[in-house]
C-alpha positions as CSV (number, residue, x, y, z in Angstrom):
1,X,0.0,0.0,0.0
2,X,1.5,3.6,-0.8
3,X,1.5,5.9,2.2
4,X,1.0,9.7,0.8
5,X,3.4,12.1,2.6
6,X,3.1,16.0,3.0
7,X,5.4,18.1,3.3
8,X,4.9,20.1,6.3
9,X,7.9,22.6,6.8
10,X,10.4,22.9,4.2
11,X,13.8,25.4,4.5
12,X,17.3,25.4,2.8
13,X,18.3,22.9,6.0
14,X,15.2,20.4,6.5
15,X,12.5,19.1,4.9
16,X,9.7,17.6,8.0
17,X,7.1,15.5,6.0
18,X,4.0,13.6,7.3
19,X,3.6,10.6,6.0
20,X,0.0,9.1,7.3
21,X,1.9,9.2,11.0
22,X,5.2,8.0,9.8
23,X,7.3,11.5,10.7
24,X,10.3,12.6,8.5
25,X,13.2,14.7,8.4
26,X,15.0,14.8,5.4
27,X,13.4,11.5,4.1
28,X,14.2,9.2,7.4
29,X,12.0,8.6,10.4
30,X,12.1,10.4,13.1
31,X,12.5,8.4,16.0
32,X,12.6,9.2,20.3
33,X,15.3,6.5,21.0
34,X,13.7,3.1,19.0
35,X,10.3,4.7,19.5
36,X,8.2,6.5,16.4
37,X,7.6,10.3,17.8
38,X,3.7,10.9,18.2
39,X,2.4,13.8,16.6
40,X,2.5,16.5,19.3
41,X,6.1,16.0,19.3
42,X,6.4,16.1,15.3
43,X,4.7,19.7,15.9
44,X,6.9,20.5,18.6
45,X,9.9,20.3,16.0
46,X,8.1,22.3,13.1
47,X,7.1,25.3,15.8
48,X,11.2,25.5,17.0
49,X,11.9,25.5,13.1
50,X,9.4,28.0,12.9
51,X,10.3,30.1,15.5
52,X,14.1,29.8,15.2
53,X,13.1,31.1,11.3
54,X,11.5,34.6,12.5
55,X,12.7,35.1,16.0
56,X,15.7,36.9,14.7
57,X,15.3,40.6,15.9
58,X,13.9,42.2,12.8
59,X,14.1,45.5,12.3
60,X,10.7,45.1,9.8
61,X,8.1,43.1,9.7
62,X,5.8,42.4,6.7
63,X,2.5,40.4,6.2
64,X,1.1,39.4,3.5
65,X,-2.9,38.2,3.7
66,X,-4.4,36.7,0.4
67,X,-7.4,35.6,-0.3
68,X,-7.2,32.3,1.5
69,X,-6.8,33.9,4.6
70,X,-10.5,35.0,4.7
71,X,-11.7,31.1,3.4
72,X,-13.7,29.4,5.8
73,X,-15.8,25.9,4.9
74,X,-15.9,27.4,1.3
75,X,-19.6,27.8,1.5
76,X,-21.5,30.6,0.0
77,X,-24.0,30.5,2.8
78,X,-26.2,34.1,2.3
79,X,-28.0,36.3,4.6
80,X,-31.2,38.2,3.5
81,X,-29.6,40.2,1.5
82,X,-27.7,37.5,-0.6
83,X,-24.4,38.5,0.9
84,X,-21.9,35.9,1.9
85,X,-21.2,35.2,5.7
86,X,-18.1,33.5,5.4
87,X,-14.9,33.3,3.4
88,X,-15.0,31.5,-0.1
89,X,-12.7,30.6,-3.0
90,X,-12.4,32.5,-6.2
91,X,-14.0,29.0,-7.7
92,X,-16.8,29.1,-5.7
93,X,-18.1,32.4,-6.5
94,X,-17.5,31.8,-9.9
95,X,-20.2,28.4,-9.4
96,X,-22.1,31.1,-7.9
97,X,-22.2,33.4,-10.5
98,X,-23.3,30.8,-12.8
99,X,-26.4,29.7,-10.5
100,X,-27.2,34.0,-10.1
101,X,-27.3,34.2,-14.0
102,X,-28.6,30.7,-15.1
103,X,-32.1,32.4,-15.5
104,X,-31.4,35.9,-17.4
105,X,-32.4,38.0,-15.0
106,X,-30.5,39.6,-11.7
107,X,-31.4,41.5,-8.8
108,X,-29.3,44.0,-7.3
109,X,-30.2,45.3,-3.4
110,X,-32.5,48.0,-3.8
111,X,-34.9,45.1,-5.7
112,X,-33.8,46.6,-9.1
113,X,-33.8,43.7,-11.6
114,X,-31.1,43.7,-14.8
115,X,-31.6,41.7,-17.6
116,X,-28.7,39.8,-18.5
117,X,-26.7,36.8,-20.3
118,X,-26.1,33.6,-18.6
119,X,-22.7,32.6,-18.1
120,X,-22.4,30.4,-21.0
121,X,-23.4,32.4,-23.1
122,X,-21.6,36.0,-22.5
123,X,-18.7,33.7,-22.7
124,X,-19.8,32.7,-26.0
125,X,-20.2,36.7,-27.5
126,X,-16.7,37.6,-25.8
127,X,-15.3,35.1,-27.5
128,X,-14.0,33.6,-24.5
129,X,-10.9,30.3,-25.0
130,X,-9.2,29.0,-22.2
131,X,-6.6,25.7,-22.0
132,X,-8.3,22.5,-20.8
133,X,-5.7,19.1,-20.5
134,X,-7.3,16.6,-23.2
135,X,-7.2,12.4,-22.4
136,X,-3.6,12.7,-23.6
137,X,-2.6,15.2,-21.2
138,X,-2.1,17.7,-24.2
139,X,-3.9,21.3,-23.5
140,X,-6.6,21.7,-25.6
141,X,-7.9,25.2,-26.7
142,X,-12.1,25.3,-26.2
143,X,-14.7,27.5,-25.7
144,X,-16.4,25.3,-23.6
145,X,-16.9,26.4,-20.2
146,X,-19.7,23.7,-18.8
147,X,-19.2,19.9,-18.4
148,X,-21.6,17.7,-19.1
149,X,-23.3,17.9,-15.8
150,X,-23.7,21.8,-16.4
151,X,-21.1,22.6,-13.7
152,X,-17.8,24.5,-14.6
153,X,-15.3,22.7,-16.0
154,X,-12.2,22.8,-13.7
155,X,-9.9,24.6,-15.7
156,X,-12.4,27.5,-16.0
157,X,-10.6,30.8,-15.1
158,X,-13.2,33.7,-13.9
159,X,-10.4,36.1,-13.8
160,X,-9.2,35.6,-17.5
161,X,-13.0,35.9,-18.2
162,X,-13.5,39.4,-16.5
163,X,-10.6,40.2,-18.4
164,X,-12.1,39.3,-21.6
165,X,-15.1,40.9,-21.2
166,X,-13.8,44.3,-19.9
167,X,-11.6,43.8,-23.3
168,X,-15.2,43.2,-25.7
169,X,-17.1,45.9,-24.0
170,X,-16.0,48.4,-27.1
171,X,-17.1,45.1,-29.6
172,X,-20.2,44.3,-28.3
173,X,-23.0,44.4,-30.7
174,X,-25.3,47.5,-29.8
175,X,-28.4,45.5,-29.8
176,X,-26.5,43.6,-27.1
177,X,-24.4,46.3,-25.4
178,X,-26.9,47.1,-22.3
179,X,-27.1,43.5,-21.9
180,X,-24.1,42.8,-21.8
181,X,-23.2,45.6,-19.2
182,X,-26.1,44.2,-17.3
183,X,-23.8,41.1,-16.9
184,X,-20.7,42.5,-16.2
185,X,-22.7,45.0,-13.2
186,X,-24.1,41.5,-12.1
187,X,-21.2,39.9,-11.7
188,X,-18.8,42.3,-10.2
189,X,-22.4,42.9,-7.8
190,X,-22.0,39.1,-6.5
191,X,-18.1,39.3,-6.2
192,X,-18.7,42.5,-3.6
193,X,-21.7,40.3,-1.9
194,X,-19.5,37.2,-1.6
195,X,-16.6,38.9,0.3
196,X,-19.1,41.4,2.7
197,X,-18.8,39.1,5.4
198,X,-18.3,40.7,8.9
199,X,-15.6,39.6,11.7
200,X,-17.1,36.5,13.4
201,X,-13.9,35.0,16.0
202,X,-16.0,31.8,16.3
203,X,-15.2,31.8,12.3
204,X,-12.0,33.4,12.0
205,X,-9.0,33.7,13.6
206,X,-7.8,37.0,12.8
207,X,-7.2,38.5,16.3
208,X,-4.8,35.7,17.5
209,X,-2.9,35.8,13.9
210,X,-2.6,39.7,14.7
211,X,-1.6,39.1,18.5
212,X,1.0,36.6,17.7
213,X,2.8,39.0,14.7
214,X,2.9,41.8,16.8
215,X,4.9,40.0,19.1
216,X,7.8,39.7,16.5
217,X,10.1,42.2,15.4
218,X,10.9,45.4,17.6
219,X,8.8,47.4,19.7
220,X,8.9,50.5,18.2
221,X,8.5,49.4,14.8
222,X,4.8,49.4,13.6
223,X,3.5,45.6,11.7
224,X,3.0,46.3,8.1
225,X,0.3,44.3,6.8
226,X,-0.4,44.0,3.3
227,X,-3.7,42.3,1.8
228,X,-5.1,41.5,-1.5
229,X,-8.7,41.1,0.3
230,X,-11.6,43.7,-0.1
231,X,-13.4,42.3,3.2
232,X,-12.8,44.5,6.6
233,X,-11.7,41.3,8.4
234,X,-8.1,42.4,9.6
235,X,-9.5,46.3,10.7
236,X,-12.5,44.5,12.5
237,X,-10.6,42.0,14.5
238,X,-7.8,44.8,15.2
239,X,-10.6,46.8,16.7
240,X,-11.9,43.9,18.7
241,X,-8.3,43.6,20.8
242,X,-8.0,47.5,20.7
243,X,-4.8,47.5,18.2
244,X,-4.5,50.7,16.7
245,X,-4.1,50.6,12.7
246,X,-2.8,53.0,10.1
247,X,-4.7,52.5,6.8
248,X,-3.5,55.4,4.9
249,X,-6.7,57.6,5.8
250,X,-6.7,60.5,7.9
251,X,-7.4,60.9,11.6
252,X,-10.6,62.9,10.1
253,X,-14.3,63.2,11.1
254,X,-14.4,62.2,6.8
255,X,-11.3,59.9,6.6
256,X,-9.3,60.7,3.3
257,X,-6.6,59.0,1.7
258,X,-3.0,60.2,2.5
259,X,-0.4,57.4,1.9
260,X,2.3,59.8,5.0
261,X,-0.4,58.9,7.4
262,X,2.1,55.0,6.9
263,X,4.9,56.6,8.2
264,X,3.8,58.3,11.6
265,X,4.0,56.5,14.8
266,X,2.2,56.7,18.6
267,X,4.5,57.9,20.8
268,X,4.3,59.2,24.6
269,X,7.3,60.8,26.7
270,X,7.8,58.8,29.9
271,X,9.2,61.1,33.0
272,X,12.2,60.1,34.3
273,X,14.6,61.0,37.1
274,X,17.2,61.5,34.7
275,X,15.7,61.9,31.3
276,X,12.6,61.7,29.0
277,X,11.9,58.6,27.3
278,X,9.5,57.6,24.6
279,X,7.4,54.7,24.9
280,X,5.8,53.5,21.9
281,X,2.1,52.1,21.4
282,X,1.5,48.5,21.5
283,X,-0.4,46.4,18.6
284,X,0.1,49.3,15.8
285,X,-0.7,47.6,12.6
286,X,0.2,49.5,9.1
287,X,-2.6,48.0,6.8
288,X,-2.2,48.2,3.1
289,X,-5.2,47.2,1.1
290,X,-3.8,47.1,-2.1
291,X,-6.8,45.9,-4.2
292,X,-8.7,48.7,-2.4
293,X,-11.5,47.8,-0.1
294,X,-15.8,47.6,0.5
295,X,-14.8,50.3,2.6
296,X,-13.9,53.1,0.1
297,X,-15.8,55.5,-1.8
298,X,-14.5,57.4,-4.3
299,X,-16.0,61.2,-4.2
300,X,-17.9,62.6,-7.0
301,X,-16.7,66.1,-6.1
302,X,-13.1,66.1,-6.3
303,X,-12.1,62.6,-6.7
304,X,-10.8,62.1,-3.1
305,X,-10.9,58.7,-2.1
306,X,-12.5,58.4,1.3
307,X,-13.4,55.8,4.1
308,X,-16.7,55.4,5.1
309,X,-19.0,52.3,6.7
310,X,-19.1,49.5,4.1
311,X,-23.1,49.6,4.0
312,X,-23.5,53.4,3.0
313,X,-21.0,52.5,0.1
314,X,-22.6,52.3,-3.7
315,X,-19.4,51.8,-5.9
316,X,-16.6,50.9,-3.7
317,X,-13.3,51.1,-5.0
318,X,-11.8,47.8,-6.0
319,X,-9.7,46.2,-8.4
320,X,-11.8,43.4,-9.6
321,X,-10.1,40.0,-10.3
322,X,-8.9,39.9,-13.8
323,X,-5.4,40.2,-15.8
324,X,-5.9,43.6,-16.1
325,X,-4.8,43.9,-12.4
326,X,-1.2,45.2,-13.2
327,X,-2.4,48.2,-15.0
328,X,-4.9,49.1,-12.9
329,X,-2.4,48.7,-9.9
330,X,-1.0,52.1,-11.1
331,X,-4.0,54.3,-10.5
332,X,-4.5,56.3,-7.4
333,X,-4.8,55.1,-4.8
334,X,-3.2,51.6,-6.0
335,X,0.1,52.9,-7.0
336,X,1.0,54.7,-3.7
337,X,0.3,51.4,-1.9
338,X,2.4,49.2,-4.2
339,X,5.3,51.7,-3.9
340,X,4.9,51.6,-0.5
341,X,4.9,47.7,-0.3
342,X,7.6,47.5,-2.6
343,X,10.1,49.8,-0.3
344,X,9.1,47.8,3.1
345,X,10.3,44.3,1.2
346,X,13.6,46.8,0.1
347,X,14.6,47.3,4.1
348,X,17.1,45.8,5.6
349,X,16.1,43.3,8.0
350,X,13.1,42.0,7.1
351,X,10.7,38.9,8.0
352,X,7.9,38.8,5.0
353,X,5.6,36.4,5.9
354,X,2.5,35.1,3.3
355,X,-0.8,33.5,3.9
356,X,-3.6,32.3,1.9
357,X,-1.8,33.9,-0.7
358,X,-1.0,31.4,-4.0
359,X,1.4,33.4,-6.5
360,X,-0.5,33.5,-9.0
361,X,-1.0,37.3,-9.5
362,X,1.8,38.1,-11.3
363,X,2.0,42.0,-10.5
364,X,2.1,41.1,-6.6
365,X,4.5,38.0,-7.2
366,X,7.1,39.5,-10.0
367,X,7.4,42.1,-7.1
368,X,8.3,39.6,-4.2
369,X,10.1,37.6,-6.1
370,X,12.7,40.5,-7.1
371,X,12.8,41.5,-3.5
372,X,14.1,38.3,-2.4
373,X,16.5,38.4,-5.3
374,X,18.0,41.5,-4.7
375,X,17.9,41.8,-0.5
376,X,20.1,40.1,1.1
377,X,18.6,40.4,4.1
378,X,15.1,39.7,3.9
379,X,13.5,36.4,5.2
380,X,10.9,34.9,3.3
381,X,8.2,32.7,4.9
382,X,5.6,31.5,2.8
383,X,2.2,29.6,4.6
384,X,-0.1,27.8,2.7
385,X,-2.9,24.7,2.9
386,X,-0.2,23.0,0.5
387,X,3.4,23.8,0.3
388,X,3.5,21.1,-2.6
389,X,0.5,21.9,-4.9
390,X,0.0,19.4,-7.7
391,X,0.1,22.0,-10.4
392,X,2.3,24.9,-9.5
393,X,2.3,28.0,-11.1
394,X,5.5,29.7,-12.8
395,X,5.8,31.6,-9.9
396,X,5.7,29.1,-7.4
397,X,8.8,26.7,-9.4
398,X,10.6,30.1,-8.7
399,X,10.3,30.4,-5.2
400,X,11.3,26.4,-5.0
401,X,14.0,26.9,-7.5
402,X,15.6,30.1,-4.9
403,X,15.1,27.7,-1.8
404,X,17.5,24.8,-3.7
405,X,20.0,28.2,-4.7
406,X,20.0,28.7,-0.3
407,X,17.9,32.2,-0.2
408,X,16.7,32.6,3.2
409,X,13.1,31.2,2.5
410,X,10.8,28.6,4.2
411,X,7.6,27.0,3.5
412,X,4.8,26.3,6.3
413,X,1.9,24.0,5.9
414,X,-0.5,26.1,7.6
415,X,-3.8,28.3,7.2
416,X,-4.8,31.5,8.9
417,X,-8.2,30.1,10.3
418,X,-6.9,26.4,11.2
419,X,-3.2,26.4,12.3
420,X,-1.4,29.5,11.4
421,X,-0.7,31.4,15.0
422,X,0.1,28.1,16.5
423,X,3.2,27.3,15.0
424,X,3.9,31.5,14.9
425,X,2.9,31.5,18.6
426,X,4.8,30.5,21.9
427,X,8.3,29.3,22.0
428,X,8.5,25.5,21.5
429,X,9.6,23.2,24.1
430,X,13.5,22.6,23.1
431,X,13.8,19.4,24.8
């Protein structure tokens, strides 16, 4: 019978693998004298790995949260308002879109009902093709989006299809046109509902993820963190354990975006005998939501960009899933948070940690993977539910290809809302 191992911690010095109970380092048992080790201590020996790995007195700390981060049970469970009240895949709102649009019509809050295409079919007038592995493991070119059971076919991409249809909007056939816009409004419309969820801790485990990174680095360095994710998640479980964060919005009765607002701190002066000291705020989080958030509105009056309570928002500002990302990346107030992400992985010093996040946006992964490239002393450690997915992307044979050539970066079998803080968490026991 063969026993399926997983890769559980992986580094430029060991390699801990799980194989159905059978622990390995380095492709031999580990063993407590002639005894097998039990799992406990198998995770005792990944969490001092882990913790020797970014315990190292880093001057910066950087944190980046992707969309996995926010999945739960991956099921689109709605409230009354047909917004989502947990994380899900990318995949799974797509299925969803394709149940919303099955029967031509959609209706937006506000009961307002568009008229629009079915997935299928808008595929078909955008001339959508996408790569699909034939019997002879050959990609095959096809149009085809549905199996034969009318569910998606697996290697259905909806952010290549966004794309596309953003692309065709300037094609479409006039007699088609508001139809066709119909669609586009319905499906960016489900994407905001599937990722309004609100901060739940009996869901997620945001507030002991933000505990346990604030721990590491120095004191009077702020925690940058840096997410992909549209959902208020990280702000919401900040405010729950009273952590202070820095968004890049004013300290304003209106909040409005100022990207300087990153590099101020909370200071006090202690009195002492002698001198003054300064003591510097605990749990200060920078947060840079570089795909924009449910939270932002942008104003019709001077185009300000401002923060306001995700319900009162009508058009949020977001950059929707599609390959068009890059190029939208360098509008305001995108670009000033990518340059601003781009000089914290520049510092000297650095621990970058990632979670939930996949490499497969190029824009965000071209960046990090330069930055571990060309600084020397930045320590990558990279979190996922596999650190050995079956297909990896181009990105992803990168990062493996820099761990064989010894750059200082590690990969963690873990997820933010199952496992994550416990192996950042307390010190291992050594013995």
């Amino acid at each position: 019978m063969t026993i399926l191992e997983s890769d559980i911690f992986k580094s430029n010095q060991n390699v801990y693998s799980d194989g159905e109970g059978v622990f390995k380092k380095n492709g031999v048992e580990i063993k407590n004298q002639d005894d097998r080790i039990n799992k406990s201590e198998f995770e005792n020996l990944i969490k001092l790995e882990v913790y020797n790995f970014v315990n190292q007195s880093f001057d910066n700390v950087v944190v980046l949260v992707g969309a996995g981060a926010s999945v739960t049970n991956n099921e689109f469970q709605p409230d009354e308002n047909g917004r989502a009240t947990s994380g899900v895949t990318v995949a799974k709102i797509a299925d969803d879109i394709l149940t919303e649009l099955k029967d031509g019509r959609y209706t937006l809050i506000g009961d307002k009902s568009l008229e629009v295409f079915d997935l299928e079919k808008v595929s078909e007038i955008s001339h959508y093709r996408f790569y699909e592995e034939s019997g002879a493991g050959v990609p095959n070119l096809t149009s085809k989006i549905l199996q034969n059971d009318g569910t998606l076919k697996s290697s259905f991409n909806l952010e290549d299809l966004l794309s596309n249809l953003f692309s065709y909007k300037k094609f479409v056939d006039p007699h088609d046109e508001v139809k066709f816009n119909n669609t586009i409004t319905a499906i960016l419309d489900i994407i905001k509902k599937a990722t309004f969820y609100d901060y739940n801790p009996s869901l997620f485990k945001h507030r002991g993820f933000l505990n346990v990174v604030s721990k590491i680095g120095k004191s009077e360095n702020k925690i940058n963190i840096v997410t992909t994710n549209y959902d208020t998640l990280l702000e919401d479980a900040a405010e729950s354990m009273n952590a202070t964060v820095f968004d890049g919005f004013s300290f304003s009765q209106t909040p409005q975006f100022d990207s300087t607002m990153f590099d101020w701190k909370l200071v006090k002066n202690v009195s002492n005998i002698k001198s003054q000291e300064l003591e510097y705020k605990q749990k200060v989080f920078n947060l840079l939501k570089i795909h924009g958030s449910l939270t932002w509105e942008r104003s019709e009056e001077n185009d300000i960009v401002i923060r306001k309570n995700k319900s009162t928002i009508r058009k949020p500002v977001m950059v929707f899933p599609s390959s068009d990302k890059y190029a939208q990346s360098y509008e305001k107030p995108y670009f000033d948070l990518f340059t601003k992400f781009q000089e914290l992985l520049k510092r000297p010093n650095t621990i970058f940690i990632t979670t939930g996040f996949s490499f497969s946006d190029n824009h965000i992964s071209r960046m990090i993977l330069s930055a571990i490239k060309t600084n020397e002393s930045l320590s990558t450690l990279i979190t996922d539910f596999s650190i050995t997915p079956h297909k990896p992307n181009d990105n992803w044979k990168e990062l493996t290809a820099l761990l064989k050539d010894h750059y200082q970066i590690a990969f963690l079998k873990a997820t933010m809302n199952n496992n994550l803080s416990d192996y950042l968490g307390a010190k291992p026991d050594e013995n």
